[in-house]
N, CA, C and O atoms as a Tripos MOL2 file, in Angstrom:
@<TRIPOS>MOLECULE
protein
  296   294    74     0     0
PROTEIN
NO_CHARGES

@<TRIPOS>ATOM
      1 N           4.8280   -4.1830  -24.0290 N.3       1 UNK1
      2 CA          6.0950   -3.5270  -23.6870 C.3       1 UNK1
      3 C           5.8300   -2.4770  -22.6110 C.2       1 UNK1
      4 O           4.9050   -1.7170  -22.8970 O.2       1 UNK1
      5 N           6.3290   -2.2960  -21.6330 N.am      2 UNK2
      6 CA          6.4630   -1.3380  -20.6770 C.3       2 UNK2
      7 C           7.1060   -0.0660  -21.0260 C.2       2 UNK2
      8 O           8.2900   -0.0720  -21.3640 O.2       2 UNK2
      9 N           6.4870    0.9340  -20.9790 N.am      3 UNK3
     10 CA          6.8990    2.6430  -21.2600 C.3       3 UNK3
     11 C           6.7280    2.8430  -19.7970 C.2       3 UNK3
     12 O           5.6630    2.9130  -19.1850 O.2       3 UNK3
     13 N           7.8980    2.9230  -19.3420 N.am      4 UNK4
     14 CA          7.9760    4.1570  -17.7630 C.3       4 UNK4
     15 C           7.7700    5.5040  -18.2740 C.2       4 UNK4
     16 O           8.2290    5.9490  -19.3270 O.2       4 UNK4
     17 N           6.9650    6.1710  -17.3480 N.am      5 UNK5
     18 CA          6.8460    7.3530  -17.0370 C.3       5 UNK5
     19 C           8.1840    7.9000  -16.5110 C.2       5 UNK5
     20 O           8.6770    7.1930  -15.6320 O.2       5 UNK5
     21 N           8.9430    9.0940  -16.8780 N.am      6 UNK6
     22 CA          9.9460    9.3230  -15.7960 C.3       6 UNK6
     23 C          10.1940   11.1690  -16.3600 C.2       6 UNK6
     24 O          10.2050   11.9810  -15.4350 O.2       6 UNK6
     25 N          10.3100   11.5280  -17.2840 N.am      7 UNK7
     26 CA         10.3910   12.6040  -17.8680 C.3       7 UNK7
     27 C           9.1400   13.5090  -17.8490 C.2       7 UNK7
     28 O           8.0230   12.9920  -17.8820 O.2       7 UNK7
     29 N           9.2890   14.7450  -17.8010 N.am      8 UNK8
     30 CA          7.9380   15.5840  -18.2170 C.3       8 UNK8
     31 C           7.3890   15.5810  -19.4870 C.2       8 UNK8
     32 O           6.3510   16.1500  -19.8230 O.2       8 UNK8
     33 N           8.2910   14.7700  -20.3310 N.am      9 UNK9
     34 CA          7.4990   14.7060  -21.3710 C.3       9 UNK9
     35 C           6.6330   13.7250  -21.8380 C.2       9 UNK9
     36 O           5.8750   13.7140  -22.8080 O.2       9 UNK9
     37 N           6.9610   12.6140  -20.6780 N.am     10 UNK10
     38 CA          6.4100   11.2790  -21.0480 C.3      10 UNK10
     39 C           5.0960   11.3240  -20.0010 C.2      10 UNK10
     40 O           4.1810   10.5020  -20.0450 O.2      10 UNK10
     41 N           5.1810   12.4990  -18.9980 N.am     11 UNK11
     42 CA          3.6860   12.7010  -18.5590 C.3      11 UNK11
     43 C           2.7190   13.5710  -19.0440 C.2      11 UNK11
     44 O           1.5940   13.6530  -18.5500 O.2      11 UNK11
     45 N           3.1400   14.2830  -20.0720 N.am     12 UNK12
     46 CA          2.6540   15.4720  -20.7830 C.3      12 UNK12
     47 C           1.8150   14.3840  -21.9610 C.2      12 UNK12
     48 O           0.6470   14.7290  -22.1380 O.2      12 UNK12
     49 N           2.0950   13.5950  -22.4750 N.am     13 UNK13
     50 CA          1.8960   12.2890  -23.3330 C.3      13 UNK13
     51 C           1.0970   11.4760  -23.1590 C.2      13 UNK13
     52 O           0.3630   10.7980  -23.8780 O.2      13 UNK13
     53 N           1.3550   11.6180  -21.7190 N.am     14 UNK14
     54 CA          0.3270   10.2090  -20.5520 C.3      14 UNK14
     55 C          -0.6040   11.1650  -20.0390 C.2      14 UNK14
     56 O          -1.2860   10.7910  -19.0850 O.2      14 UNK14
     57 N          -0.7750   12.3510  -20.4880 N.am     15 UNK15
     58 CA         -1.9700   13.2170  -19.6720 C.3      15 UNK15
     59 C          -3.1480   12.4370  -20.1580 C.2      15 UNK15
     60 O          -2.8340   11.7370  -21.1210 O.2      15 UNK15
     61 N          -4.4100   12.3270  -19.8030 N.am     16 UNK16
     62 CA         -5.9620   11.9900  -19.7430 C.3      16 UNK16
     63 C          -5.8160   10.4340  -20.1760 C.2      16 UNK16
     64 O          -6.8670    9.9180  -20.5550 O.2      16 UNK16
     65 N          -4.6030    9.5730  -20.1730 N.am     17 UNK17
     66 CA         -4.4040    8.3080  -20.4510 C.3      17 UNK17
     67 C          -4.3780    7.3060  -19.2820 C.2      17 UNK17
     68 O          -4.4170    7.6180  -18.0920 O.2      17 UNK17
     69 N          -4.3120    6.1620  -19.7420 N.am     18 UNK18
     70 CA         -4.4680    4.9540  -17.9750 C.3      18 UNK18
     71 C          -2.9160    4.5950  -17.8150 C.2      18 UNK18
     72 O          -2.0740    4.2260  -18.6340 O.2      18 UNK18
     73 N          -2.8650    4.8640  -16.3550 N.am     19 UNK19
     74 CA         -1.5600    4.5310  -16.4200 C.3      19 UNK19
     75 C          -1.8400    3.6530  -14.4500 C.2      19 UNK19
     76 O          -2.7360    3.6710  -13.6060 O.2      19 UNK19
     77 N          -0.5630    3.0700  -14.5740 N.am     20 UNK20
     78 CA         -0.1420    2.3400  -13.0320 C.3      20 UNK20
     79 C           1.1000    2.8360  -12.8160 C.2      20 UNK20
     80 O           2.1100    3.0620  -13.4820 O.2      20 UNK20
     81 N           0.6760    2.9580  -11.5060 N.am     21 UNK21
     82 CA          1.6740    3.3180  -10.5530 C.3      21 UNK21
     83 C           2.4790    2.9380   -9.0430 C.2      21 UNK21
     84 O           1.6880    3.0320   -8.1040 O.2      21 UNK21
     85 N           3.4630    2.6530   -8.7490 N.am     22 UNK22
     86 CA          3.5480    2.0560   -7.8700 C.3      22 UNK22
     87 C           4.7750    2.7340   -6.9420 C.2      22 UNK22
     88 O           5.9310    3.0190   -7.2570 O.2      22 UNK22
     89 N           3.9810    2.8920   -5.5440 N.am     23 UNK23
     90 CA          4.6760    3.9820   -4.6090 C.3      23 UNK23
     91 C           5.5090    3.3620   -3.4690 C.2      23 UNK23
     92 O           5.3490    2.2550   -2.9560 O.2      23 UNK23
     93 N           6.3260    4.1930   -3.2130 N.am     24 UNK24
     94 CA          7.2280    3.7400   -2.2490 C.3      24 UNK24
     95 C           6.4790    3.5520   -0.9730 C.2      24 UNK24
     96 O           6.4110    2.4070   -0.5260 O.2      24 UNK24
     97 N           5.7700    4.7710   -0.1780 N.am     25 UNK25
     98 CA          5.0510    4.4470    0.7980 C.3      25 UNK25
     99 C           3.4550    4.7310    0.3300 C.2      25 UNK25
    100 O           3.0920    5.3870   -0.6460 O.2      25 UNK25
    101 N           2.4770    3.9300    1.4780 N.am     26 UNK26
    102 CA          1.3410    3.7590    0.8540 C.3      26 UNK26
    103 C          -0.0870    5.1980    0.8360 C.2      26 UNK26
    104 O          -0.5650    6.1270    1.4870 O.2      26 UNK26
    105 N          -0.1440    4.7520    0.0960 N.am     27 UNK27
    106 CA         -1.4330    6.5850    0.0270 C.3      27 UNK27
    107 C          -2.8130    5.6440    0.3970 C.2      27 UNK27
    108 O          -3.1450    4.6340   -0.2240 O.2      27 UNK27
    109 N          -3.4640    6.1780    1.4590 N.am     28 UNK28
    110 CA         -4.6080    5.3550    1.7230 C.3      28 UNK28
    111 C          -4.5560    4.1830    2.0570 C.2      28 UNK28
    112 O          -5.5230    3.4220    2.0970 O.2      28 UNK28
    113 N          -3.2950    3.8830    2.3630 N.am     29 UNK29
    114 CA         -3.4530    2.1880    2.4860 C.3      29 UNK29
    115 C          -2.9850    1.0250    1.0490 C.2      29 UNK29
    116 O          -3.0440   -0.1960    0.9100 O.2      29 UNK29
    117 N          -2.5950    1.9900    0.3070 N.am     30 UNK30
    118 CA         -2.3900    1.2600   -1.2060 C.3      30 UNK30
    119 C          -0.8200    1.5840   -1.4360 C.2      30 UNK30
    120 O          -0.2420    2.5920   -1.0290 O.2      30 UNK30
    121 N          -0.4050    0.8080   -1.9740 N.am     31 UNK31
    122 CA          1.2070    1.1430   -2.7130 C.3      31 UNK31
    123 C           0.9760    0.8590   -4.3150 C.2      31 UNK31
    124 O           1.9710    1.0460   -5.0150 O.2      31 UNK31
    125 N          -0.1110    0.4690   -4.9080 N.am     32 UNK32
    126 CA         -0.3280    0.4730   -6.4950 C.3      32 UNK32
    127 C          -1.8170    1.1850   -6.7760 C.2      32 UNK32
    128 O          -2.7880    0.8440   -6.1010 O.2      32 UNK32
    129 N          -1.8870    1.8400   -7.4530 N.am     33 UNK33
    130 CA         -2.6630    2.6840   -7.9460 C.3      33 UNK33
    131 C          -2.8440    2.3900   -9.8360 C.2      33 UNK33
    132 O          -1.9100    2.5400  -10.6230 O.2      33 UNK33
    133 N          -4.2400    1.9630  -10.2250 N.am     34 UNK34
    134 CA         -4.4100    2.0740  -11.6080 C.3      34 UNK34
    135 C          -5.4550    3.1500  -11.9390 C.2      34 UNK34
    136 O          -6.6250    3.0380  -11.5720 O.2      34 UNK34
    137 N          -4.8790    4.4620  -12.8260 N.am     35 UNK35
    138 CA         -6.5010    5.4360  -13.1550 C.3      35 UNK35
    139 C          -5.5030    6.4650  -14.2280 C.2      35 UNK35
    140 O          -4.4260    6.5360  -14.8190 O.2      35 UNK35
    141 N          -6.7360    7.1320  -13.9600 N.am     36 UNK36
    142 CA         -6.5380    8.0440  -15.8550 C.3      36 UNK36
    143 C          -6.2770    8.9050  -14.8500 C.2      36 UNK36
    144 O          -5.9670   10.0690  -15.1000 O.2      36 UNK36
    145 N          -4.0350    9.5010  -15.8950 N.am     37 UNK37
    146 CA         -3.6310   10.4600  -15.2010 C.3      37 UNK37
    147 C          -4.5770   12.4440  -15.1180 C.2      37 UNK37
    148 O          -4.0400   13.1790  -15.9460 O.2      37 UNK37
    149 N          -5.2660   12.8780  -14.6330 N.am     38 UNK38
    150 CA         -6.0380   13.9470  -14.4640 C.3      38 UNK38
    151 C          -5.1710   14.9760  -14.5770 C.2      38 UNK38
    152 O          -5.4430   15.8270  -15.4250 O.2      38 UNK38
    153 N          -3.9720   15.1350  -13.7810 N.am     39 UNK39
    154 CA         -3.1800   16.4990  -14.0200 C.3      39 UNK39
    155 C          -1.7600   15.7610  -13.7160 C.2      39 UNK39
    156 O          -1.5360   14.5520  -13.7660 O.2      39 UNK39
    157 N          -0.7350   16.9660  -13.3400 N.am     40 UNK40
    158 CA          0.5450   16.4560  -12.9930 C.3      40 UNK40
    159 C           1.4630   18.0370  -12.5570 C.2      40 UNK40
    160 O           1.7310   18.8540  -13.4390 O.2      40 UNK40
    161 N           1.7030   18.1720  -11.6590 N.am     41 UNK41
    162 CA          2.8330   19.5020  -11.5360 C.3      41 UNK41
    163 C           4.3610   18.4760  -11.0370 C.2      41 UNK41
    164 O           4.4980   17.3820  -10.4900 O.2      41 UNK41
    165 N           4.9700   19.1450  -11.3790 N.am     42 UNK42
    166 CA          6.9140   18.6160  -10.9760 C.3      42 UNK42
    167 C           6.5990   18.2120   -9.4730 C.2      42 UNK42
    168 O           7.5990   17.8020   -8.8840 O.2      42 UNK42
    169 N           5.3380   18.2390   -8.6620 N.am     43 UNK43
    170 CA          5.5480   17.5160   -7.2830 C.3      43 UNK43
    171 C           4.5030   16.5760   -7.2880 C.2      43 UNK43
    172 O           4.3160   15.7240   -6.4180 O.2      43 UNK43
    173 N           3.9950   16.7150   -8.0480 N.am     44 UNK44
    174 CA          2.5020   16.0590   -7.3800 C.3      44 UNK44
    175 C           1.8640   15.4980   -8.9570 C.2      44 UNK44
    176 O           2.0340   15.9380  -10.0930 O.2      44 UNK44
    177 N           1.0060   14.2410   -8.3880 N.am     45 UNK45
    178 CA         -0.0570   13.9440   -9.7340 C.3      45 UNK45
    179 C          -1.4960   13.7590   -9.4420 C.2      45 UNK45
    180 O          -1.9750   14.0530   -8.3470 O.2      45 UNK45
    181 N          -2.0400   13.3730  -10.2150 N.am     46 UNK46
    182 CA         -3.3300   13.3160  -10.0450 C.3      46 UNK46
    183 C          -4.2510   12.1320  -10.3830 C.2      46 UNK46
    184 O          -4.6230   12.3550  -11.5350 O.2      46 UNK46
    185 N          -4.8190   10.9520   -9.9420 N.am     47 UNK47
    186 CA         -5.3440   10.3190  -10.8030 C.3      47 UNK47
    187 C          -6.6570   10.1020  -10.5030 C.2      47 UNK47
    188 O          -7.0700   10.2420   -9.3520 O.2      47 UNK47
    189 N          -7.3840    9.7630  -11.4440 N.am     48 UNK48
    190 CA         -8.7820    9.8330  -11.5520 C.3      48 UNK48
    191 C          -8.9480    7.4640  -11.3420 C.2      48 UNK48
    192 O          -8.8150    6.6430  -12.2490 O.2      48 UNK48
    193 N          -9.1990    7.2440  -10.1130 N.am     49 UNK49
    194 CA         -9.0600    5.7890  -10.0200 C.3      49 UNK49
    195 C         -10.4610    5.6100   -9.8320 C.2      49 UNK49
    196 O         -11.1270    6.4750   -9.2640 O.2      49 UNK49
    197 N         -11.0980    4.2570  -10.3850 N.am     50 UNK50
    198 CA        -12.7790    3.6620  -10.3630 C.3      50 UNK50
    199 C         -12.5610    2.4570   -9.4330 C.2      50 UNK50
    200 O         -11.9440    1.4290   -9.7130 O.2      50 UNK50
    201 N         -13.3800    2.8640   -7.8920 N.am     51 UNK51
    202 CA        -13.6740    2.2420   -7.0960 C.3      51 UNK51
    203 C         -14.7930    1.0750   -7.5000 C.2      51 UNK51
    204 O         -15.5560    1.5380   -8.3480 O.2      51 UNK51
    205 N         -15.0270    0.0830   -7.2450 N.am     52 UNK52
    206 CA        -16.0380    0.1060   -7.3930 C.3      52 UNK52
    207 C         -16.8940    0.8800   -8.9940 C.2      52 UNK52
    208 O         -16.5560    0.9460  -10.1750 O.2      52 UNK52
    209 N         -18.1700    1.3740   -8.1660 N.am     53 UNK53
    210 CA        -18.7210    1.8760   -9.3970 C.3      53 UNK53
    211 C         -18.2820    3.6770   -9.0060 C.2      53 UNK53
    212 O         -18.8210    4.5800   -9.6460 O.2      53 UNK53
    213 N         -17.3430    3.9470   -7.9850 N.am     54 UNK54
    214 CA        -17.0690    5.3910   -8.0540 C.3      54 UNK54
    215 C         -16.1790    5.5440   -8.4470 C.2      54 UNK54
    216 O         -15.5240    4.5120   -8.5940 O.2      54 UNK54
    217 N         -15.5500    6.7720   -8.8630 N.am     55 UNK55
    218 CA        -14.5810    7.4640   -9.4700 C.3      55 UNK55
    219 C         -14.1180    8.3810   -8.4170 C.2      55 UNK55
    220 O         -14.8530    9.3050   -8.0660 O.2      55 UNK55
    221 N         -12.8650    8.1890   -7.8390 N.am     56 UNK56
    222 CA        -12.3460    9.3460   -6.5820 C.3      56 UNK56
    223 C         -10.7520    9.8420   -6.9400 C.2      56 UNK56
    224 O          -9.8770    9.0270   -7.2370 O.2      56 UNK56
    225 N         -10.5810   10.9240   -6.8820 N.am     57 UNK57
    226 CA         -9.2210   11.1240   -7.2210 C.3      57 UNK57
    227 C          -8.3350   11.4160   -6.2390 C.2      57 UNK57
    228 O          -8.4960   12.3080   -5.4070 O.2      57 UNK57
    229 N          -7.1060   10.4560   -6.3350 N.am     58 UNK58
    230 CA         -6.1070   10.5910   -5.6530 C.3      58 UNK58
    231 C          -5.0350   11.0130   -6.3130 C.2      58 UNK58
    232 O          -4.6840   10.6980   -7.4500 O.2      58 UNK58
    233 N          -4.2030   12.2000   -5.0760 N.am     59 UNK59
    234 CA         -3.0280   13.0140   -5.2340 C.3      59 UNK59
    235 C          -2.1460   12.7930   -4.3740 C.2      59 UNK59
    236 O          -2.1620   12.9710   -3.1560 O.2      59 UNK59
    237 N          -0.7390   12.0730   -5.5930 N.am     60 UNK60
    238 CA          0.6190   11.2770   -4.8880 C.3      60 UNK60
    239 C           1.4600   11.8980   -5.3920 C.2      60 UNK60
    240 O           1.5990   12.0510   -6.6060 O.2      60 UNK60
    241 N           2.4080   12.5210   -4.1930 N.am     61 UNK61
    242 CA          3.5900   13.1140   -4.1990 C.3      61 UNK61
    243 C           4.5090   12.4490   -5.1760 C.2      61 UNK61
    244 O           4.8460   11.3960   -4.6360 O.2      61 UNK61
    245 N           5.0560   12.5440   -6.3010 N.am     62 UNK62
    246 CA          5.9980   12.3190   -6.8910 C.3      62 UNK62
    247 C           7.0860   12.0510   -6.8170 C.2      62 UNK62
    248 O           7.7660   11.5310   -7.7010 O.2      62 UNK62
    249 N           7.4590   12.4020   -5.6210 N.am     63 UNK63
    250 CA          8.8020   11.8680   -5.3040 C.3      63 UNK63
    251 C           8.3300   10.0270   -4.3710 C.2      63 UNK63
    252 O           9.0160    9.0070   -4.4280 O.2      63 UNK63
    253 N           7.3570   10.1590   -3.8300 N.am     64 UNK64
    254 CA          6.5260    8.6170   -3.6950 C.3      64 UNK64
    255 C           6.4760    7.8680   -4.6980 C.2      64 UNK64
    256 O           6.2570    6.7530   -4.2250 O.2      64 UNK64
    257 N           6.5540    7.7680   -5.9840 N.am     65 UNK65
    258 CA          6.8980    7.1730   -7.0070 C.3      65 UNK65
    259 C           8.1050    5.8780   -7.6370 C.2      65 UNK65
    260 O           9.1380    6.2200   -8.2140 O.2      65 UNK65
    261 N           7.7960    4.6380   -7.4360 N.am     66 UNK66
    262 CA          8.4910    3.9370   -7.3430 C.3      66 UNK66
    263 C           8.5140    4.1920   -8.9660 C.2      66 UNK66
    264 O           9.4800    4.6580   -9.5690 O.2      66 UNK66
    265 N           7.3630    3.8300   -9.5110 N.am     67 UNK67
    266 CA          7.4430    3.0150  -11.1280 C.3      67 UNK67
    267 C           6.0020    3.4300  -11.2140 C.2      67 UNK67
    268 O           5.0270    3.2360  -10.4870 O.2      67 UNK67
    269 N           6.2390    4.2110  -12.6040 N.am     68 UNK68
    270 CA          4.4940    4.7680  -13.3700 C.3      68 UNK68
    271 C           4.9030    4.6330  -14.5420 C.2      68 UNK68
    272 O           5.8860    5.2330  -14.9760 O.2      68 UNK68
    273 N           4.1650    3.7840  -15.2430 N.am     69 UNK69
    274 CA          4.2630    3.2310  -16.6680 C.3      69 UNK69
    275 C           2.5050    3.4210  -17.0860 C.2      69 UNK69
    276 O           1.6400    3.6140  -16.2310 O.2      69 UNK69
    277 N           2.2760    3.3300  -18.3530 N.am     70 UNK70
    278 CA          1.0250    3.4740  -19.1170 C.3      70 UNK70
    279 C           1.1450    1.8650  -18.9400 C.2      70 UNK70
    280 O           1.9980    0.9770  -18.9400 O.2      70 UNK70
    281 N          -0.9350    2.1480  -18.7160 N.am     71 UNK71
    282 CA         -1.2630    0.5420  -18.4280 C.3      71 UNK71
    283 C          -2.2370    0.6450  -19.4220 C.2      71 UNK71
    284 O          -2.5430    1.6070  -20.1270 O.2      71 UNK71
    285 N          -2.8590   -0.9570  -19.3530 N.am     72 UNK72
    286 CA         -4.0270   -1.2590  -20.0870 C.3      72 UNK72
    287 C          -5.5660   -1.4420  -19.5580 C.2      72 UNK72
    288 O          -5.5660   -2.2530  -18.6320 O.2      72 UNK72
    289 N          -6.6360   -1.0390  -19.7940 N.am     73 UNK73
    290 CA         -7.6670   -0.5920  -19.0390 C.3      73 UNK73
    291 C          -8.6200   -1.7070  -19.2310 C.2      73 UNK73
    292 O          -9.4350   -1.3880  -20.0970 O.2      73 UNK73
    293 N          -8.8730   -3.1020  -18.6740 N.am     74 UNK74
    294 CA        -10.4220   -3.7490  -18.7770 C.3      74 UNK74
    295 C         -11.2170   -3.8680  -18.6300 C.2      74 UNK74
    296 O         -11.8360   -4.7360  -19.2460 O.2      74 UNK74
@<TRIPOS>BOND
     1     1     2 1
     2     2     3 1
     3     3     4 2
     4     3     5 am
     5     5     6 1
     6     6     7 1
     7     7     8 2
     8     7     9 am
     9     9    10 1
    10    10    11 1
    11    11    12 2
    12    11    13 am
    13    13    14 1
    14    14    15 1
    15    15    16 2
    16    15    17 am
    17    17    18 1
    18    18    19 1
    19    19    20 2
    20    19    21 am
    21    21    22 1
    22    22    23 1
    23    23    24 2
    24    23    25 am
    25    25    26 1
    26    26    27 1
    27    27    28 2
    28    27    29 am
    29    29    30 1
    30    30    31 1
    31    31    32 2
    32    31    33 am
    33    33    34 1
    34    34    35 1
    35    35    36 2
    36    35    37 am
    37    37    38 1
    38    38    39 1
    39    39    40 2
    40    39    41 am
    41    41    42 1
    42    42    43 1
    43    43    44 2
    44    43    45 am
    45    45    46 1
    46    46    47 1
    47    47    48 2
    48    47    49 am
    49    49    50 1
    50    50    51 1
    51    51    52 2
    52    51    53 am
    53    53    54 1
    54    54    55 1
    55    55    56 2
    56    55    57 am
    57    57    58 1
    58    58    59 1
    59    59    60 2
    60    59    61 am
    61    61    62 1
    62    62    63 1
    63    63    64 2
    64    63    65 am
    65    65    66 1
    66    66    67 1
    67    67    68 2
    68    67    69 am
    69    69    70 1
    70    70    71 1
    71    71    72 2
    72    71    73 am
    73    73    74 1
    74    74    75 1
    75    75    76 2
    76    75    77 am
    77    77    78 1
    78    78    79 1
    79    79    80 2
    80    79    81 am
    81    81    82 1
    82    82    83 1
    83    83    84 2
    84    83    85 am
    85    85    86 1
    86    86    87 1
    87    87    88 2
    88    87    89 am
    89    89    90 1
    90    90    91 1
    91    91    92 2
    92    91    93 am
    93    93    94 1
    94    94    95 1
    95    95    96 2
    96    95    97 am
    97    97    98 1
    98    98    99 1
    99    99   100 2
   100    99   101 am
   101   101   102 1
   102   102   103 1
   103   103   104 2
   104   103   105 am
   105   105   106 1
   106   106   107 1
   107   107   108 2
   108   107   109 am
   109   109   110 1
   110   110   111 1
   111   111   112 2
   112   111   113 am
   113   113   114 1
   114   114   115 1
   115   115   116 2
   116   115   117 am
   117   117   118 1
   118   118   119 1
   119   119   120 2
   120   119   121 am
   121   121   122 1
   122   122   123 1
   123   123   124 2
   124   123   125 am
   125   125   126 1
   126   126   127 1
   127   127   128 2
   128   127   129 am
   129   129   130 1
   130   130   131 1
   131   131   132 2
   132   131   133 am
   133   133   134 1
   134   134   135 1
   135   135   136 2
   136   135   137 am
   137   137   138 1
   138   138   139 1
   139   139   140 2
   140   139   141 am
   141   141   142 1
   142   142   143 1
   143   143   144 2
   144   145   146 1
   145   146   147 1
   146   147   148 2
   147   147   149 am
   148   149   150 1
   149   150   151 1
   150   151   152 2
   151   151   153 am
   152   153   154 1
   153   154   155 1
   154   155   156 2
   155   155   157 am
   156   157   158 1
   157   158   159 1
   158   159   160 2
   159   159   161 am
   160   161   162 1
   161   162   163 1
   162   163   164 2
   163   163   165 am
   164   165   166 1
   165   166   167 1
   166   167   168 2
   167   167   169 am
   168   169   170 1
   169   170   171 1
   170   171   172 2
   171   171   173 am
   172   173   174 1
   173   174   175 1
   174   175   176 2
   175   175   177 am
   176   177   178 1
   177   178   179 1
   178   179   180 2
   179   179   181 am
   180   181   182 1
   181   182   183 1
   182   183   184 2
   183   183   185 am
   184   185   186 1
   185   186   187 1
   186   187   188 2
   187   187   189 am
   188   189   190 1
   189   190   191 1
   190   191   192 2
   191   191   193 am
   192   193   194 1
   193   194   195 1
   194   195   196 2
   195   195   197 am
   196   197   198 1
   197   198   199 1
   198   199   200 2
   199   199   201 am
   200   201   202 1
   201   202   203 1
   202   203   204 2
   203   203   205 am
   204   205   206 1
   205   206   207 1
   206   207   208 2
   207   207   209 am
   208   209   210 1
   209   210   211 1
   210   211   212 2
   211   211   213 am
   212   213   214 1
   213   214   215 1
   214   215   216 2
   215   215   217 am
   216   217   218 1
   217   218   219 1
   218   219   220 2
   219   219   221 am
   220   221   222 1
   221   222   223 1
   222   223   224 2
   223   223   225 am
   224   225   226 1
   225   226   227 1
   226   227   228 2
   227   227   229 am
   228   229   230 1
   229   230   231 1
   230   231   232 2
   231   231   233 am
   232   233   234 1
   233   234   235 1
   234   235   236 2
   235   235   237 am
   236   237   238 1
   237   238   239 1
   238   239   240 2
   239   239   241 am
   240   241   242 1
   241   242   243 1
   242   243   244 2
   243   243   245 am
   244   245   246 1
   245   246   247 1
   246   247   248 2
   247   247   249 am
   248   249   250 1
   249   250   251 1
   250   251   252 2
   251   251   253 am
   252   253   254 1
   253   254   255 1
   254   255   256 2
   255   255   257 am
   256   257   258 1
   257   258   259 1
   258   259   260 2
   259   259   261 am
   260   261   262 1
   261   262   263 1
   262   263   264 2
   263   263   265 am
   264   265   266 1
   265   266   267 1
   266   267   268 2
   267   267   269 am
   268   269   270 1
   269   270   271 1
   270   271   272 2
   271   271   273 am
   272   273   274 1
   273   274   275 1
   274   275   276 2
   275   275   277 am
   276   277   278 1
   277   278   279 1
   278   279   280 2
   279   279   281 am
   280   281   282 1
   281   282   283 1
   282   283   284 2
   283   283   285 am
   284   285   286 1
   285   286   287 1
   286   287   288 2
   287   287   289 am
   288   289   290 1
   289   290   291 1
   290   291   292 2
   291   291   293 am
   292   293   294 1
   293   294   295 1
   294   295   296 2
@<TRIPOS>SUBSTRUCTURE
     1 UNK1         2 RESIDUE 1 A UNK
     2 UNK2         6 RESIDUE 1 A UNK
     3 UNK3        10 RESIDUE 1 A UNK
     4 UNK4        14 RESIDUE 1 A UNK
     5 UNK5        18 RESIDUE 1 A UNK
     6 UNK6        22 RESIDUE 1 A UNK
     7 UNK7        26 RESIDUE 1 A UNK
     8 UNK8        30 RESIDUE 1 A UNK
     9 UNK9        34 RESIDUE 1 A UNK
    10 UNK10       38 RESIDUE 1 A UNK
    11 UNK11       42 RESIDUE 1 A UNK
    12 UNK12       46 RESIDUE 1 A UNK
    13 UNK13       50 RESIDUE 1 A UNK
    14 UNK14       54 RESIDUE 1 A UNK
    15 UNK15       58 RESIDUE 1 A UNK
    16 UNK16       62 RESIDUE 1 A UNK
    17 UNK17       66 RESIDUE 1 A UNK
    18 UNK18       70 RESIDUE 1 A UNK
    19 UNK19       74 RESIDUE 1 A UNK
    20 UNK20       78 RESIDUE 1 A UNK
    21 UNK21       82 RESIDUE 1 A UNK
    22 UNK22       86 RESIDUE 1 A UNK
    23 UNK23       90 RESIDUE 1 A UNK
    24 UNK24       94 RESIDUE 1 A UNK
    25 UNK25       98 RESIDUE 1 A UNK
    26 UNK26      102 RESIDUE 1 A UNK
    27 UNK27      106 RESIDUE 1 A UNK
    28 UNK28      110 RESIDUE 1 A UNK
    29 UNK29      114 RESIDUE 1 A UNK
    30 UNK30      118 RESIDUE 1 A UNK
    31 UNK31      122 RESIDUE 1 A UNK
    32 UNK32      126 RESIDUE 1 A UNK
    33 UNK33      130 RESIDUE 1 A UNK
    34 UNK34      134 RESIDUE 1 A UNK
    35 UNK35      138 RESIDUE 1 A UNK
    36 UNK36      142 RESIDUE 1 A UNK
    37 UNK37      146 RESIDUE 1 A UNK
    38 UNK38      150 RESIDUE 1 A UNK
    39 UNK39      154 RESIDUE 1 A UNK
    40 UNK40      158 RESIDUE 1 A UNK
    41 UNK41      162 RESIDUE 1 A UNK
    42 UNK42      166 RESIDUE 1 A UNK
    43 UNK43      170 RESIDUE 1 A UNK
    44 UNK44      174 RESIDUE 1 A UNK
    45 UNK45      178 RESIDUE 1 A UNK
    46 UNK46      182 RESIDUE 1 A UNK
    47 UNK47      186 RESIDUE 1 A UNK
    48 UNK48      190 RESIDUE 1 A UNK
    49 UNK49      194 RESIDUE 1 A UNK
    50 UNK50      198 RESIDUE 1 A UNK
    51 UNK51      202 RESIDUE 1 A UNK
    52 UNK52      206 RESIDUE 1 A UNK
    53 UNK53      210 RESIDUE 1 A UNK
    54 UNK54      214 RESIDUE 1 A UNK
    55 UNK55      218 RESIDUE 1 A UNK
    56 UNK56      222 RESIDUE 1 A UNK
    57 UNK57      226 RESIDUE 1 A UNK
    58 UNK58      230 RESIDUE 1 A UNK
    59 UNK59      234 RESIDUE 1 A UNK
    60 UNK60      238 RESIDUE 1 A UNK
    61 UNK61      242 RESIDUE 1 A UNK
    62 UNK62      246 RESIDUE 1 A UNK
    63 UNK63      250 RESIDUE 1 A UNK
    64 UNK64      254 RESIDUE 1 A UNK
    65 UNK65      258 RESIDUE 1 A UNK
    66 UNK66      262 RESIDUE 1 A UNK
    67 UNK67      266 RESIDUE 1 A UNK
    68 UNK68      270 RESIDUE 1 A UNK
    69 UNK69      274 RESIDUE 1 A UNK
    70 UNK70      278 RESIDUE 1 A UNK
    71 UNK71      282 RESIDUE 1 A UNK
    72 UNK72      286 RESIDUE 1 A UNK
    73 UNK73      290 RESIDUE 1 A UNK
    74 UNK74      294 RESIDUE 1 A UNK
């Protein structure tokens, strides 16, 4: 079942959890993003995404936010 993210409370919930996200315009070259949400302020988020074997965190404006739902991690 799909849980959207859309409320502060449903990111307060989804803090240090895996979630996907998918942006209106692209950050780096990407419009979907999968990683463990790291922080979150009313503009901005944070995610902790695994390249490869690295871990780099990217920060997407919130209003860039098409659709962020909790995902599943394999």
């Amino acid at each position: 079942a799909e849980r959207p993210l859309k409320k502060e409370s449903d990111y307060e919930r989804a803090q240090g959890e895996y979630i996907h996200v998918s942006l209106y315009q692209p950050v780096d070259g990407e419009k979907h993003y999968e990683g463990t949400l790291a922080s979150f302020t009313p503009e901005e988020l944070t995610l902790k995404v695994k390249i490869k074997t690295r871990v780099k965190e990217v920060t997407i404006d919130r209003k860039n936010i098409a659709k962020a739902r909790l995902a599943i991690q394999f």
